[in-house]
N, C-alpha and C positions, 0 to 999 in steps of 0.2 A: 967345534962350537960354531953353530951357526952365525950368521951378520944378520942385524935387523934392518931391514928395508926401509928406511922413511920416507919413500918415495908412496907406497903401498895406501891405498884407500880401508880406512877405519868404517867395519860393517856399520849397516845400520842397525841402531838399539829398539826393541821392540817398545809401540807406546804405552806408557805404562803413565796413567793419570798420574800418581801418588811423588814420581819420579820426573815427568818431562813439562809437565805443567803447574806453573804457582797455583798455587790455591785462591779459589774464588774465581775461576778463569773460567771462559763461554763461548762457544763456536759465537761468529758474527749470523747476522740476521734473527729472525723470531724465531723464542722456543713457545710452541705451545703446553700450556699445563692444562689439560684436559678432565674434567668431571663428568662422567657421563649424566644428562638428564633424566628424569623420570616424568617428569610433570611442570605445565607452565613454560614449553618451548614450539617454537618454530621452524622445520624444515628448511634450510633454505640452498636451492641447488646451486654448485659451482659457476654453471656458465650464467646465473643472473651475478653473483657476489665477486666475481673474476671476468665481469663484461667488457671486454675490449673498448670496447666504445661507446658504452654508457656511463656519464660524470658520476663522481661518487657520490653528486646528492643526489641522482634518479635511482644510483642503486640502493641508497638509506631508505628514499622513500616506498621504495620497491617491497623491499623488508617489511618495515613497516607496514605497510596496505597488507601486505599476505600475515601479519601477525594478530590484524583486530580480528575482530569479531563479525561474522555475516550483519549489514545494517548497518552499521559504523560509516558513518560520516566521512567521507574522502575526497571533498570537491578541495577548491583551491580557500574558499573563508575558512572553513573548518579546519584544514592544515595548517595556515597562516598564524591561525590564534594558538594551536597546537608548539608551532618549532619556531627557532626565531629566524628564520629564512623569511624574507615578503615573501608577498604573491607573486610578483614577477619573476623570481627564481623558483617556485615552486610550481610555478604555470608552466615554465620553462622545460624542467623535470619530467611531468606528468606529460607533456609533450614527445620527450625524449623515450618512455616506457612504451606511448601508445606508436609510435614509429618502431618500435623493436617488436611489438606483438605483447608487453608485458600488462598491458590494461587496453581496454576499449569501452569506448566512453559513448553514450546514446540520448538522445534527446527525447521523451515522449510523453504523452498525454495520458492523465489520469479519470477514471472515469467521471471524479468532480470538476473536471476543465485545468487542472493546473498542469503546469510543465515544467516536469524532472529530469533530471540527469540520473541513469542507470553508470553504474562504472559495475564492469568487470575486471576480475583481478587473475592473471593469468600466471601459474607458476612455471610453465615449460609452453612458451609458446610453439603451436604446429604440431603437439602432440596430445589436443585435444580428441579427436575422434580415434586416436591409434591408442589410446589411455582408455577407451571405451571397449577397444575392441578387443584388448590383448591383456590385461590388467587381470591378473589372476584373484579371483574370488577368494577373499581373507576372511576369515572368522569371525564373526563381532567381537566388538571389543572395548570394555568399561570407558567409559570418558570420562575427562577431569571436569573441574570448574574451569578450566579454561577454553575447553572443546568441547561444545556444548552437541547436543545430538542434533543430526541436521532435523526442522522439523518438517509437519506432514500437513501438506495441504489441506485448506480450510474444507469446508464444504461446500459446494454451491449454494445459492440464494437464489431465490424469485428474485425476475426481473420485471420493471415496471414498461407498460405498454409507450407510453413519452416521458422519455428520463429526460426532463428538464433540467436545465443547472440548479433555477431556484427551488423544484424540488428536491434534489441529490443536497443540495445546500441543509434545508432542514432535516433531510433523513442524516448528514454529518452530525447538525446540532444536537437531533436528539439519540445518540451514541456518545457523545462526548460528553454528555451531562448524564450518563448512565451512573459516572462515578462516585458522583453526587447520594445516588441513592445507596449504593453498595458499593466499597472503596474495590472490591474483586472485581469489578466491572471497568477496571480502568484498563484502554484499547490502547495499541499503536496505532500509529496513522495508516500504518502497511494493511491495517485489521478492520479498521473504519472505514476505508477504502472500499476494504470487500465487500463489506456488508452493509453501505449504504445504496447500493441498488435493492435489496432486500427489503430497510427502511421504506424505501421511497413505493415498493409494489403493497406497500399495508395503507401509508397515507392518499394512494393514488385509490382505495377503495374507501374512502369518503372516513376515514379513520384520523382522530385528532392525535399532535405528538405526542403529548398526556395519555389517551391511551393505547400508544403503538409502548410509550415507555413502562406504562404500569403492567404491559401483557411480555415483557422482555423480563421484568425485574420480578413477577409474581412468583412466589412459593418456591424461591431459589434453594439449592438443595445447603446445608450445614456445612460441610465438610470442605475446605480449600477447592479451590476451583484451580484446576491444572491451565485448563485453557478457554478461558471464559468466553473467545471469539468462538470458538468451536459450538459453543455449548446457542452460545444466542443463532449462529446460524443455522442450529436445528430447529429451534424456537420459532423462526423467522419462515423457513418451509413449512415443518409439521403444522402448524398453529394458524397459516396464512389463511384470514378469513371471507369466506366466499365474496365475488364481486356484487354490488349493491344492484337491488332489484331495478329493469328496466321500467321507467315511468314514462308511459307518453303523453305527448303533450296535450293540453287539454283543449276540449274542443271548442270555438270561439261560439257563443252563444247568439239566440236572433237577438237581434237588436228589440227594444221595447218602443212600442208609440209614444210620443209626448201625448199630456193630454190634453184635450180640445173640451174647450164648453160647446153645447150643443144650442145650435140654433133655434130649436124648437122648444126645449124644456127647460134650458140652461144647465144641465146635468152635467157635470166633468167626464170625458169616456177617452179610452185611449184610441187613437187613428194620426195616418201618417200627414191627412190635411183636417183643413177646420172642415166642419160639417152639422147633419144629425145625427143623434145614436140612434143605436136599432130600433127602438120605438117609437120613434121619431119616424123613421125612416119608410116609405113604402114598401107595402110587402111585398112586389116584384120591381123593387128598381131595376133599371138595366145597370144602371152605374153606381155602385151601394159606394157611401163617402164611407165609413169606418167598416172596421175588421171585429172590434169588438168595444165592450165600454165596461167601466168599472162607476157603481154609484157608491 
């Protein structure tokens, strides 16, 4: 009969949940419970959401910026009233993205004179042109309410020969009061923009606002208007009415004699000094006083 060894190492027991762990028990750190989305989400890549060195409010904000919608408001007022971060921490942020490549930000002039901030939102910086070049062609593919179709540029406008401000100014007024007349004529500023040099090459041909607006709004079709900016910038071309006919100036007329009483008969006659009138007058003067006389 064999001796039992108590010295000898007791194997190890295989893990067995039901068996080696109380119940209710959890590896340490995050478990993720995962739903796959379908609709109503955001992409967002690891190295922005895992950035070494970008604070986790430039990476929230980062988020955020790539989750609105193209247009969506993103200077520092508009996020301010947005999150309850100030502005100095959110200046800060927006700071810290445009230094990593994750937005760039631009100053420039609109053709009505004002000055905008253009922001770009950049989701993999550095792989903007190699995304252009290597990016395999995908299928079309239905979009939600949340992903709207990129849209498609407007159409060109006539432009006026001196785009004034104070004319750009009332070809804005009279687009903005389109809506006035028909609530489908209501423009973004992105839209007014375009099509106020357009405006401005109708009123710069001797055309009142009233009728650059009642030739925009006439005989508007029934049916929803998809894209009303579309529709008035053909309006604006097709319809642009010829330039006003050249008038010249008119020619400065002779001047008329005062008239003079006449020395001889007293008759009133037109001449440029006192004198006689022509019946008055010898019939070969060498120096005749009037030109002509009126009785």
């Amino acid at each position: 009969m064999d001796t039992e060894n108590r010295s000898a190492t007791t194997p190890a027991e295989s893990r067995v949940p039901a068996k080696n762990h109380p119940a209710g028990y959890r590896p340490a750190g995050v478990v993720h419970e995962h739903v796959r989305h379908t609709e109503n989400f955001t992409v967002i890549g690891n190295d922005l959401a895992q950035h070494p060195e970008l604070s986790l409010l430039a990476i929230g904000l980062a988020c955020h910026i790539q989750s609105v919608r193209p247009g969506t408001a993103v200077d520092i007022k508009s996020l301010a009233a947005r999150f309850p971060e100030g502005p100095t921490r959110i200046a800060a942020a927006l700071r810290e993205l445009e230094t990593h490549g994750y937005l760039r930000r631009s100053r420039e002039r609109t053709a009505t004179g004002r000055i905008v901030t253009r922001t770009v939102s950049c989701n993999r910086p550095g792989h903007r042109a190699a995304a252009r070049e290597t990016a395999p062609r995908r299928p079309a593919r239905r979009t939600t309410p949340d992903e709207p179709a990129p849209r498609k540029r407007l159409p060109a406008v006539p432009q006026p020969a001196y785009p004034a401000p104070a004319l750009l100014r009332t070809a804005v007024d009279v687009l903005a009061g389109l809506r006035r007349h028909d609530p489908r004529l209501l423009l973004s500023a992105t839209d007014a923009e375009h099509l106020a040099p357009g405006v401005a090459a109708w009123l710069e041909r001797d055309l009142t606002p009233t009728a650059v607006r009642e030739a925009l709004t006439a005989n508007l079709p029934h049916e929803p208007l998809t894209r009303p900016a579309a529709l008035l910038a053909h309006r604006l071309t097709a319809h642009l009415p010829p330039p006003p006919p050249f008038t010249p100036p008119p020619t400065p007329r002779e001047p008329r004699h005062p008239f003079q009483t006449c020395d001889g008969c007293d008759r009133p006659f037109r001449a440029p000094t006192p004198g006689r009138c022509r019946d008055c007058r010898p019939a070969r003067s060498p120096h005749p006083e009037g030109s002509d006389h009126q009785q």
